[in-house]
C-alpha positions as MATLAB code, in Angstrom:
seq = 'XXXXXXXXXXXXXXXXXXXXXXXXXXXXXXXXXXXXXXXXXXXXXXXXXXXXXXXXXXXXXXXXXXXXXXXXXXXXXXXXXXXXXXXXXXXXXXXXXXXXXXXXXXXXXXXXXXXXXXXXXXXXXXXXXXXXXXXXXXXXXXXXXXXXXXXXXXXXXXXXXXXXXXXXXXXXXXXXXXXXXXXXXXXXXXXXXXXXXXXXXXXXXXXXXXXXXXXXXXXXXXXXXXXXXXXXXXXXXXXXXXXXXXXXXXXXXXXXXXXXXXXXXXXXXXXXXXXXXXXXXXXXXXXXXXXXX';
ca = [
     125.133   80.977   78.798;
     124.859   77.601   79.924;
     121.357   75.712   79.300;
     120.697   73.073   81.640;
     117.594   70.154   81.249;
     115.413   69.938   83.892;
     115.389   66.345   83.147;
     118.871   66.106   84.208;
     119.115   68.076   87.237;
     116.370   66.099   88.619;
     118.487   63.148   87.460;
     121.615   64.524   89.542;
     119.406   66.100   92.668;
     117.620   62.279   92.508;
     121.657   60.526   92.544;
     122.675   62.985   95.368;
     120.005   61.974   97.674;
     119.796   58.653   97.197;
     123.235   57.678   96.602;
     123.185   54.938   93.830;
     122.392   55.349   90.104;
     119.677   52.867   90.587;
     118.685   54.179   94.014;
     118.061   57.411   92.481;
     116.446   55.337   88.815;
     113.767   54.067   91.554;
     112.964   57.363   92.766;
     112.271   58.892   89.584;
     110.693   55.315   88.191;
     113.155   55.273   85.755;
     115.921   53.008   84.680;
     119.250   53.291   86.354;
     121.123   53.810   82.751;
     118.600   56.680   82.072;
     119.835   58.229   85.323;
     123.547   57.688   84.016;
     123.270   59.124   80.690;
     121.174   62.279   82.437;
     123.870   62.731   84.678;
     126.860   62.694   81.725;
     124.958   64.680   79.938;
     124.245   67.404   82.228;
     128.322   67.125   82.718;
     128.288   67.913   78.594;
     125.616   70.970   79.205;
     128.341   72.759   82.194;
     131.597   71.410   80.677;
     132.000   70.443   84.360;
     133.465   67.014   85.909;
     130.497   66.576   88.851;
     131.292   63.139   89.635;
     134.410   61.129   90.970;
     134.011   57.747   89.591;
     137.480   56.221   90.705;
     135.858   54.984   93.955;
     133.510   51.757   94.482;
     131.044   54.254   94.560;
     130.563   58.059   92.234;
     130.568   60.927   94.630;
     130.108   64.548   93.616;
     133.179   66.693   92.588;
     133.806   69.977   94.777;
     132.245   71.173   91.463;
     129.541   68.554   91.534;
     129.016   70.214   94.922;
     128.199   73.648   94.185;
     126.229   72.489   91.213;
     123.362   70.639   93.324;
     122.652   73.666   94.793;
     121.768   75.056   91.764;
     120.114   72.225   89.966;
     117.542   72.331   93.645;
     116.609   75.902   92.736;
     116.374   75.288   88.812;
     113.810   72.452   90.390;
     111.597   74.606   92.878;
     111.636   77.819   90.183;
     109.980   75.439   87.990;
     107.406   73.889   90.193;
     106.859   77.497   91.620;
     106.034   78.911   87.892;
     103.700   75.716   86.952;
     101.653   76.318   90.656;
     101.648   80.117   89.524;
     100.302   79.225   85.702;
      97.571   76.448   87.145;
      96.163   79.758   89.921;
      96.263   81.944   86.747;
      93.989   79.892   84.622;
      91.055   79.245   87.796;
      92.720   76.017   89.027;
      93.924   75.622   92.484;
      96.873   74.402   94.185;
      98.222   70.429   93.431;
      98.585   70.145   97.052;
      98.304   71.297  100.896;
     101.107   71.003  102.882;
     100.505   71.723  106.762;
     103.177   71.629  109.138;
     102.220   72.631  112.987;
     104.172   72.288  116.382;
     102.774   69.507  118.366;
     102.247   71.277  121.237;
      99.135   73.131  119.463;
      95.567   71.040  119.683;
      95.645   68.627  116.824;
      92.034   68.350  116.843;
      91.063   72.014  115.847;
      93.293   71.511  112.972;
      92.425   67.588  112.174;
      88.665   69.387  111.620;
      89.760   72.198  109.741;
      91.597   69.517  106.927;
      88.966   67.452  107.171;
      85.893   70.488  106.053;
      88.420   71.531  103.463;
      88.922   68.369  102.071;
      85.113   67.696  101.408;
      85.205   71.131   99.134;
      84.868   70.440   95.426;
      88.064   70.250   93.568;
      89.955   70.017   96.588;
      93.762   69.324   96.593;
      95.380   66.364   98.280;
      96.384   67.824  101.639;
      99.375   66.890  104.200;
      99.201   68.012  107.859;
     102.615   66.981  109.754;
     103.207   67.812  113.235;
     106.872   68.408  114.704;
     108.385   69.654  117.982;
     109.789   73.023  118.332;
     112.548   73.777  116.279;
     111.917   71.145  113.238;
     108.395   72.515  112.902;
     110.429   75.289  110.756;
     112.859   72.959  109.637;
     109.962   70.652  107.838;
     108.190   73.900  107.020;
     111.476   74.866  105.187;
     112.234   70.913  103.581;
     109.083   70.460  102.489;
     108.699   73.681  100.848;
     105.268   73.532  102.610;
     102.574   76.121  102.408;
     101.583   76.971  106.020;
     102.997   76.559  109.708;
     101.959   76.969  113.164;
     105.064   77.135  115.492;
     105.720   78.411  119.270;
     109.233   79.650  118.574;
     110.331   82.782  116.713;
     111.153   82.133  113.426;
     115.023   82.063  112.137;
     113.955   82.739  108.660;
     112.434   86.649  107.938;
     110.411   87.695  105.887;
     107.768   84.927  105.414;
     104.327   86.454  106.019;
     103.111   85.717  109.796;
     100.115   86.132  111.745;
     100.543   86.263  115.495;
      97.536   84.045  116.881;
      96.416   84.010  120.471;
      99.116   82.358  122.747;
      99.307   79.415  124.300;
      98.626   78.323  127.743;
     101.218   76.028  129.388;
     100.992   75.053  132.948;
     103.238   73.118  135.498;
     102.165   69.762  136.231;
     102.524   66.647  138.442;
     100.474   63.998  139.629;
      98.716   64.688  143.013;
     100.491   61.674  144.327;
     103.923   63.157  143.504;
     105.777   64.705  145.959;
     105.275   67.788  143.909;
     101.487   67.621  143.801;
     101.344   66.556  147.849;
     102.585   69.920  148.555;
     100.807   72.306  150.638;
     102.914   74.444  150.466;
     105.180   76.439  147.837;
     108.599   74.654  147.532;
     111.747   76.359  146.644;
     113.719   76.152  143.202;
     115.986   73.749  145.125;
     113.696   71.541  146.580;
     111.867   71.711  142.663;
     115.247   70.796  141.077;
     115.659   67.569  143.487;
     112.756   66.001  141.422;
     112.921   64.315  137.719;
     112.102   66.992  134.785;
     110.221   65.616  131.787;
     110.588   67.462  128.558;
     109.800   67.056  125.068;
     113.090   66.811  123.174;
     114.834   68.960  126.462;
     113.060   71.454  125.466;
     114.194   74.800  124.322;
     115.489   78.024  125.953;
     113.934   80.475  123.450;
     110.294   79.223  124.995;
     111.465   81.218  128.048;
     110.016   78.642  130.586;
     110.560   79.860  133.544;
     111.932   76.609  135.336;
     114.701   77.352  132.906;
     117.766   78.351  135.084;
     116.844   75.469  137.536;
     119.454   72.669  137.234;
     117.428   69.633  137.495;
     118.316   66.544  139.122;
     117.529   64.607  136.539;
     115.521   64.918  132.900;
     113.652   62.525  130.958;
     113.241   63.587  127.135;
     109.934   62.528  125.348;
     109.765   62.654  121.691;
     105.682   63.919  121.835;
     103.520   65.020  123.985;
     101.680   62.119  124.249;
     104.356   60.806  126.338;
     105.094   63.145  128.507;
     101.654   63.400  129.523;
     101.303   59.384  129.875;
     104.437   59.636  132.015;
     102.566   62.652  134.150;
     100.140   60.720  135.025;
     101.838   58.102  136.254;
     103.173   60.086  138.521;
     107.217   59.677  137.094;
     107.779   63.089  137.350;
     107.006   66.902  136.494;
     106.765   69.222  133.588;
     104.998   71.790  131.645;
     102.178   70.736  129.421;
     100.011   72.736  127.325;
      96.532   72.237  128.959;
      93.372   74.354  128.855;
      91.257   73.034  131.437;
      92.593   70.113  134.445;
      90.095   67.464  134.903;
      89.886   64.990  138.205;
      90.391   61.788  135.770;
      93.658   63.292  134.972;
      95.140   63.460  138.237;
      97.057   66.361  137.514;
      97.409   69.497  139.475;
      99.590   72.583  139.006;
     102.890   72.706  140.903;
     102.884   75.288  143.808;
     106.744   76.890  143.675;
     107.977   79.978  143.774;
     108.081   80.327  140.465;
     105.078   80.943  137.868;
     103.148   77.372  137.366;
     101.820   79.365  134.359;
     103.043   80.350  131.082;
     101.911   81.710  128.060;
     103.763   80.734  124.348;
     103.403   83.184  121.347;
     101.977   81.142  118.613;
     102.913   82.135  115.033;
     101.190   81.174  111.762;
     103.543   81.300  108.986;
     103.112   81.120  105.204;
     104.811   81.082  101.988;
     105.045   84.429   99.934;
     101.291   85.593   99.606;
     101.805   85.826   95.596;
     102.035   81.186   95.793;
      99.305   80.740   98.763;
      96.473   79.310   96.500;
      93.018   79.092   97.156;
      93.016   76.095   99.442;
      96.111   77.522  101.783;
      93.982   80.649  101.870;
      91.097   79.274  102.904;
      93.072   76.923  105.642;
      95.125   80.144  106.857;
      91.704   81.894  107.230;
      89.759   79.131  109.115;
      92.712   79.184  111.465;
      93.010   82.363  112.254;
      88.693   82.178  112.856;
      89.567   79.232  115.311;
      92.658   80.317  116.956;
      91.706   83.796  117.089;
      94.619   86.710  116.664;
      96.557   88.034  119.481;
];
C-alpha cells in the first residue's frame, strides 16, 4: 500500500492549477523549491513519473493525470473528516458557502446572511449568485454547503427541498410595439421582435416562447441587465417579477401564448451527516421565507 503526504498532494493539486512551480509556491505561501521537492517526493511515495520535464515548461504524465484525481479526493476526505471532528466536539462549521441562481430575490437571502452572521461564534459566510446551469456547477467547485437553483439537478442524490416556485412573466415596455398591443399577437408576429435572455437561456426552464424562432436575441449576463434593457424599451423577455409597478413601465405581453410561468425552485444541500449548525440554521430560515411547495 502506497502512503501518500497530504503535504504533497496539495503541492501537486496547487502545480496543476496554477501551472508554474512558483505559481503554485504563491498559492500555498510557500517557496517554489518547497513545491519542487513536494512534488519529487510524492513521485518517490507512487514510484510513478507524474511530470514531463523535457519541455520549457513540466506538464503532468498520462500517469501524472490520473493521479490528480486522486490527490483532489485525498484533499476533500481530509477537510471533510476535520469539519466532522470540529461538529463532534460542539464547534461549528469554518465556513458558509451559499450559492443561489440569480433569478431568485437576492434580498430575502442578503437578510437571512446578514441575521446569521450577527449569531455568536458565527462562521465566515460566502453567498455567490450564478445563472442557471453554473449555479450547480459552483455548488459542485466550491464544494459549497447549500444551493438554490431553478433547474433540475444533474447530480442525484444530494438532499433537496422543493420550495414554492417561481413566478416569471413576459415583459416589454408599454412603448414597445409589444406593450402597444391591444390585441393578442401571433407567435409570428412575437418572433419578428428582439428576444432578451440571460445567457440564451435554457430549454429545461420550459419557457413557453421556447419553439419560437426569434428574429433576433440579445444575451445578458444578469438580470440586472436585462431588466435595464426592458425598460428601455430594446426589446422583450421573461423576468421574474412579483408585482409590476407604473415607474417600471413594464406590462405583460398579450400573445397567444402564456405571459406567465411558474419555475420549480430547488434547495439543495450537501449530505445531511456535513451540514453544520450554521447551514442548518440558513437551510431552515429559507425554507420559513420561501415557504415549501
Amino acid at each position: 500500500m502506497t502512503d501518500i503526504a497530504l503535504d504533497h498532494a496539495k503541492a501537486f493539486v496547487a502545480l496543476a492549477e496554477h501551472g508554474t512551480f512558483a505559481a503554485a509556491g504563491a498559492a500555498l505561501g510557500k517557496p517554489h523549491t518547497s513545491i519542487v521537492y513536494a512534488v519529487a517526493r510524492l513521485e518517490d511515495e507512487t514510484k510513478l513519473k507524474l511530470l514531463d520535464r523535457t519541455g520549457h515548461r513540466s506538464t503532468l504524465t498520462p500517469a501524472g493525470d490520473r493521479v490528480i484525481a486522486g490527490c483532489i479526493k485525498l484533499i476533500a476526505a481530509h477537510d471533510e473528516l476535520g469539519q466532522l471532528c470540529s461538529e463532534l466536539l460542539g464547534g461549528t462549521e469554518p465556513r458558509l458557502r451559499i450559492v443561489v441562481d440569480a433569478s431568485l430575490p437576492i434580498e430575502k437571502l442578503v437578510r437571512i446572511v446578514a441575521s446569521l452572521s450577527a449569531r455568536p461564534s458565527a462562521p465566515p459566510m460566502e453567498l455567490e449568485t450564478a445563472v442557471l446551469a453554473d449555479v450547480e456547477e459552483r455548488f459542485t467547485a466550491l464544494d459549497a454547503d447549500v444551493c438554490l437553483m431553478v433547474l433540475p439537478p444533474q447530480k442525484a442524490g444530494r438532499p433537496t427541498i422543493d420550495l414554492k416556485p417561481l413566478m416569471l412573466r413576459l415583459l416589454a415596455h408599454r412603448d414597445h410595439p409589444l406593450g402597444r398591443a391591444r390585441s393578442r399577437v401571433s407567435a409570428d408576429e412575437l418572433a419578428k421582435h428582439v428576444l432578451l435572455t440571460v445567457r440564451g437561456s435554457d430549454v429545461r426552464l420550459g419557457l413557453p416562447t421556447t419553439p419560437i424562432d426569434a428574429h433576433g436575441m440579445v444575451r445578458f449576463a444578469d438580470f440586472r441587465a436585462k431588466r435595464a434593457a426592458l425598460e428601455a424599451g430594446l426589446g422583450y423577455g421573461w423576468l421574474p417579477v412579483d408585482k409590476l409597478t407604473k415607474s417600471s413601465g413594464l406590462v405583460e405581453v398579450k400573445w397567444d401564448g402564456p405571459s406567465r410561468h411558474l419555475l420549480a425552485v430547488r434547495l439543495l444541500t450537501r449530505r445531511a451527516s456535513r451540514l453544520g449548525p450554521f447551514g442548518r440554521a440558513f437551510r431552515d430560515a429559507v425554507v420559513e421565507a420561501f415557504g415549501r411547495a
